[in-house]
C-alpha positions in Angstrom: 100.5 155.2 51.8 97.3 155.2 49.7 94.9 158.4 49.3 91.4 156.7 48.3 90.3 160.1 47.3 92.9 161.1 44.3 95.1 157.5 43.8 97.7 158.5 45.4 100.0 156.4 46.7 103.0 158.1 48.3 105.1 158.4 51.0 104.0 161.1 53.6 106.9 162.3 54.6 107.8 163.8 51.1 104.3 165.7 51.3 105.1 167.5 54.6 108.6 168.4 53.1 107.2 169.9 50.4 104.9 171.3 52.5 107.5 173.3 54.7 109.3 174.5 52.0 106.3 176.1 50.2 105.5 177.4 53.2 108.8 179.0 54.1 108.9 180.7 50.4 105.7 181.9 50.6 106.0 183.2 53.9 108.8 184.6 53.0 108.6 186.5 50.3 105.1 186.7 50.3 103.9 184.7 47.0 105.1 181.7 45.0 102.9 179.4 47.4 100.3 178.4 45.1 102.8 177.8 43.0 105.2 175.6 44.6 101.8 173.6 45.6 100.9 173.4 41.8 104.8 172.3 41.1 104.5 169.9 43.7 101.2 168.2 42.7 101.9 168.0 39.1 106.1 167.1 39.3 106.5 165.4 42.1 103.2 163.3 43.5 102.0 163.2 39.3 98.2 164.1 40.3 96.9 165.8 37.1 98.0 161.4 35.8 97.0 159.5 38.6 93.7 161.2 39.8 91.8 161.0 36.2 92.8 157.7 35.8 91.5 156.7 39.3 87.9 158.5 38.8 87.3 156.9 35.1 88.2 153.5 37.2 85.5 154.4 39.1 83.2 155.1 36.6 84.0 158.6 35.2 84.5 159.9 31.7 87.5 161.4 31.1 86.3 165.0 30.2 84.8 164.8 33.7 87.6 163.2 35.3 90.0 165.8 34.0 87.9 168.6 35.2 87.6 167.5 38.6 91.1 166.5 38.8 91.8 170.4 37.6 89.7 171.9 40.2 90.8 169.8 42.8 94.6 170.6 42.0 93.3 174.9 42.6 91.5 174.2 45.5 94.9 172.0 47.0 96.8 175.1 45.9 94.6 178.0 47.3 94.0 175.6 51.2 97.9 176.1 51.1 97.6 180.0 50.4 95.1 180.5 53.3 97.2 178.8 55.9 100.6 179.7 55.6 98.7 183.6 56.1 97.0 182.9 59.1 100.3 181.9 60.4 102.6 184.5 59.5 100.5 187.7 59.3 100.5 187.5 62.9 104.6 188.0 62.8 104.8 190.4 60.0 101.9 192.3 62.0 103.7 192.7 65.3 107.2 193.8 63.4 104.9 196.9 61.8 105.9 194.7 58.0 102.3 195.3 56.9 100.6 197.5 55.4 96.8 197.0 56.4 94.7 199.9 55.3 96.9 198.9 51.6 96.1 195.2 52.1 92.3 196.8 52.2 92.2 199.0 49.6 94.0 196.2 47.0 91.6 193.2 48.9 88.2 195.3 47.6 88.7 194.4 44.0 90.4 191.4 45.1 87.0 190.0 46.3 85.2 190.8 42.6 88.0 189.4 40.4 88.3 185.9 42.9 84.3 185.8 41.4 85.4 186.1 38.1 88.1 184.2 37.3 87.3 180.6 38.4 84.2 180.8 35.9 86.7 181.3 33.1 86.7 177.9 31.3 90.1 175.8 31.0 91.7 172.7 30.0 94.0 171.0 32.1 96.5 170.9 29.3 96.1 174.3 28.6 95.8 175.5 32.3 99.7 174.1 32.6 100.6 176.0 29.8 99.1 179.3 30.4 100.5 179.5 33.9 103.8 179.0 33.0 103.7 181.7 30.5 102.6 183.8 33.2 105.1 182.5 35.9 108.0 183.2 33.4 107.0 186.6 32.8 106.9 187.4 36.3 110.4 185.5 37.0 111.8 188.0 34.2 110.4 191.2 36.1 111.5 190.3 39.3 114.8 189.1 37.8 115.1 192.7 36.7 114.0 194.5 39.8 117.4 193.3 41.4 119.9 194.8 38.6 122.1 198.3 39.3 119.5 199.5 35.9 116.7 198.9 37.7 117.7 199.8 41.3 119.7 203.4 40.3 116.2 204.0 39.0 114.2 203.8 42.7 116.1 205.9 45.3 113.6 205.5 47.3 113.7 201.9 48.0 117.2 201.6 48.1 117.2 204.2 51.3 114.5 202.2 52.9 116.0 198.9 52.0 119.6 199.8 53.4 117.8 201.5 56.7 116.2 198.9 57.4 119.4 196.1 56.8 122.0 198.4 58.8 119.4 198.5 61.8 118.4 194.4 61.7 122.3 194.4 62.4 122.5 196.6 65.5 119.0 195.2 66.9 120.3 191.6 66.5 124.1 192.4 68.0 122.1 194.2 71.0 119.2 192.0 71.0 116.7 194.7 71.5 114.0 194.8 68.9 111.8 197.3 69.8 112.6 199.3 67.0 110.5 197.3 64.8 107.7 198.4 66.2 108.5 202.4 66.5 110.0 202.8 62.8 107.9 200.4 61.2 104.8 201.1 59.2 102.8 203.9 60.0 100.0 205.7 58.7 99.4 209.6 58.6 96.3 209.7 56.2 94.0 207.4 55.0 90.7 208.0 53.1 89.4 207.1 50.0 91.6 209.1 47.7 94.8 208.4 49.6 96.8 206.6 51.7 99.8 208.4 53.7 102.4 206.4 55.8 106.0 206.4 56.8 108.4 203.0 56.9 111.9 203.4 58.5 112.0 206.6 57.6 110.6 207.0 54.0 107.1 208.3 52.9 104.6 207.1 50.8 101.9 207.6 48.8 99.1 205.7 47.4 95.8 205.9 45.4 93.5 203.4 47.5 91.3 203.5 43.7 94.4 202.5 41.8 95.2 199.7 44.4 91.5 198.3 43.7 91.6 198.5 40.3 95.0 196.3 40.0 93.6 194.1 42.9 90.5 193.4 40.5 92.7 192.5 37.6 95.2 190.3 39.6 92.3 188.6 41.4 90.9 187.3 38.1 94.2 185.9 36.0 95.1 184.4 40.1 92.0 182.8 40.8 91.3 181.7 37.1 94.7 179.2 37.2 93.9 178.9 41.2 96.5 180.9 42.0 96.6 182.9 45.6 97.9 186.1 43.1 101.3 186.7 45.6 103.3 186.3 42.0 101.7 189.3 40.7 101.1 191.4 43.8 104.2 191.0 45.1 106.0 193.0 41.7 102.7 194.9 42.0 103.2 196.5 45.1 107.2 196.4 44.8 107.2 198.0 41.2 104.1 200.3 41.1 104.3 201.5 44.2 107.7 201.0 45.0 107.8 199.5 48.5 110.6 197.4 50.0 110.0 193.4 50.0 110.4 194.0 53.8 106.7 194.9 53.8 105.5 193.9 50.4 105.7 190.1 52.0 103.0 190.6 55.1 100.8 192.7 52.5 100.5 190.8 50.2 100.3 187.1 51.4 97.5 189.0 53.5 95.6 189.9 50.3 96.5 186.4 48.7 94.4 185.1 51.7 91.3 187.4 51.1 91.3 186.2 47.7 92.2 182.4 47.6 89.4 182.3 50.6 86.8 183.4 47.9 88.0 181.6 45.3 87.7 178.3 46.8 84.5 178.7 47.5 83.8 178.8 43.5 86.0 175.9 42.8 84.4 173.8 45.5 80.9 174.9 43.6 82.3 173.7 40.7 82.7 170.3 41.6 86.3 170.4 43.0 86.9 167.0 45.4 89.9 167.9 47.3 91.8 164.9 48.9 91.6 165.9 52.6 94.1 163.3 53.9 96.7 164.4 51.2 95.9 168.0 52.3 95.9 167.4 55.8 100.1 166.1 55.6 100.3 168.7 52.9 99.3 171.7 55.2 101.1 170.3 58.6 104.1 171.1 56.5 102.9 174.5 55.2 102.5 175.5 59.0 106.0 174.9 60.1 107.5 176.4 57.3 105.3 179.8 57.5 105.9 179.9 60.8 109.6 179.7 60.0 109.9 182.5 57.3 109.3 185.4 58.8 111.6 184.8 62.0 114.4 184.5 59.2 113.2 187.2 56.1 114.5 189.8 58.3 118.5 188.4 57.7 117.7 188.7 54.2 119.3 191.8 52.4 115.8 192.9 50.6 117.4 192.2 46.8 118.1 188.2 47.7 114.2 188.2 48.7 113.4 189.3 44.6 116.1 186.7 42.9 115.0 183.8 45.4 111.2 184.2 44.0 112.4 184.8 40.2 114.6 182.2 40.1 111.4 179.9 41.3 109.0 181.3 38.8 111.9 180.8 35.9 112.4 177.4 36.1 109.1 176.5 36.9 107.6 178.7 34.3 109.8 177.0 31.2 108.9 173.9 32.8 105.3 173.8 32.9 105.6 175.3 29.1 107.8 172.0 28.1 110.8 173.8 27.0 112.6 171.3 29.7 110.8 168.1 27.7 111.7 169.8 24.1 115.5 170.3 25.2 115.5 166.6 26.6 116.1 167.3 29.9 114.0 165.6 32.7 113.3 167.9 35.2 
């Protein structure tokens, strides 16, 4: 099938795939979905090759032609970060897996850095570069989160992470779940210094200022590479704060949504031309799988959530930085 918009010319079917399977990670444990749409474009349907080509056909120059084919490829990856939260906040919400007055506190500096970052000028070679860099890193951390070293170090989230596992078990063999919804997240104290709550038992803590401030940063380096940010927020609010990936997933692909909403507003400014009938097979895809990953996240003992992102964000990350090409291997 041909996409008049970008060049394309691909089969459907392997867009909606791809679509349900960034939806389900994303959904799931709450980022890599701007990523996996980026992986996708640029891997699998070659649209940082074909679309430049197609607009200097059409009259282009190639500077130009390589800048819109860039900003279209953000603004495909951050329609795919808005969906898949619209569909599976909903979920998360009604199990009491997220954390709103957080999602709040981290989404106010969200909003400034989402204006920041797309005005940060970028290559396309060196925008594929960069963000595998910064994908690697983050594989490594969350690699690292899941060893005994790292894990004998946060008491806390082991208790939570193991209270919550042992009662998915009895809830599922007695198929009542109302549990989720007593022992799930509540809050005790929220103002602008502080933020209070309990989950399954365990008490935090938070500085609504310090959320902000990280939010701001995050925001910026996501929406600079087009990013939703649920590859940094999700260590962010894991490792800083130290909450399970039970609720880290519903908070943060809700703050991925606040930002990639205002940061596709910049892009589109910018001259982005996003390929609508790419995007529209793209997205159907998206939807079944985030509908999909949060009815089976819960199964999922919490650690397994951390090495199925990292191992994502390795390969992908020494990918997109050639080390694949320079080792002679074609993936």
């Amino acid at each position: 099938m041909f996409f008049p918009t970008s060049g394309l010319e691909v089969n459907p079917i392997g867009i909606i795939l791809w679509g349900i399977l960034t939806g389900y990670v994303f959904s799931t444990v709450g980022a890599a979905g701007a990523c996996l749409t980026l992986i996708g474009q640029v891997t699998i349907f070659k649209l940082d090759k074909v679309m430049p080509k197609h607009l200097m056909a059409q009259g282009a120059s190639e500077a130009a032609a390589n800048a819109q084919t860039k900003n279209t490829i953000k603004t495909h990856n951050l329609m795919a970060v808005i969906l898949s939260p619209i569909i599976a906040v909903p979920k998360y919400f009604k199990e009491k897996r997220v954390a709103i007055p957080l999602a709040m506190a981290v989404a106010a500096g969200v909003v400034f850095g989402s204006i920041v970052g797309p005005q940060i000028p970028m290559s396309l070679a060196m925008y594929k570069f960069w963000f595998g860099i910064i994908t690697f890193i983050i594989g490594l951390r969350l690699a690292y989160e899941t060893t005994s070293v790292y894990r004998s170090k946060r008491q806390k989230l082991n208790e939570v992470s193991k209270n919550f596992e042992e009662n998915i078990k009895k809830m599922k063999a007695s198929g009542n779940w109302d549990a989720l919804t007593t022992e799930g997240f509540k809050v005790t104290n929220f103002n602008i210094k502080s933020l209070n709550f309990t989950f399954w038992g365990q008490e935090f803590s938070i500085n609504p200022m310090v959320a902000a401030a990280g939010g701001f940063v995050i925001a910026i380096i996501a929406s600079m590479f087009g990013l939703g940010g649920g590859f940094m927020l999700v260590p962010y609010l894991a490792s800083i704060f130290v909450l399970p990936m039970f609720m880290v997933s519903g908070t943060s692909i809700l703050i991925v949504l606040v930002n990639a909403s205002v940061a596709i507003i910049s892009y589109l400014m910018k001259g982005a031309t996003p390929d609508l009938l790419w995007a529209g097979f793209f997205l159907v895809g998206v939807a079944g799988g985030s509908y999909l990953g949060p009815v089976f996240s819960k199964f999922y003992k919490e650690k397994y959530l951390r090495w199925l992102l990292a191992a994502v964000l390795l390969f992908y990350g020494l990918r997109f930085m050639g080390v694949w090409q320079a080792l002679g291997l074609g993936i």
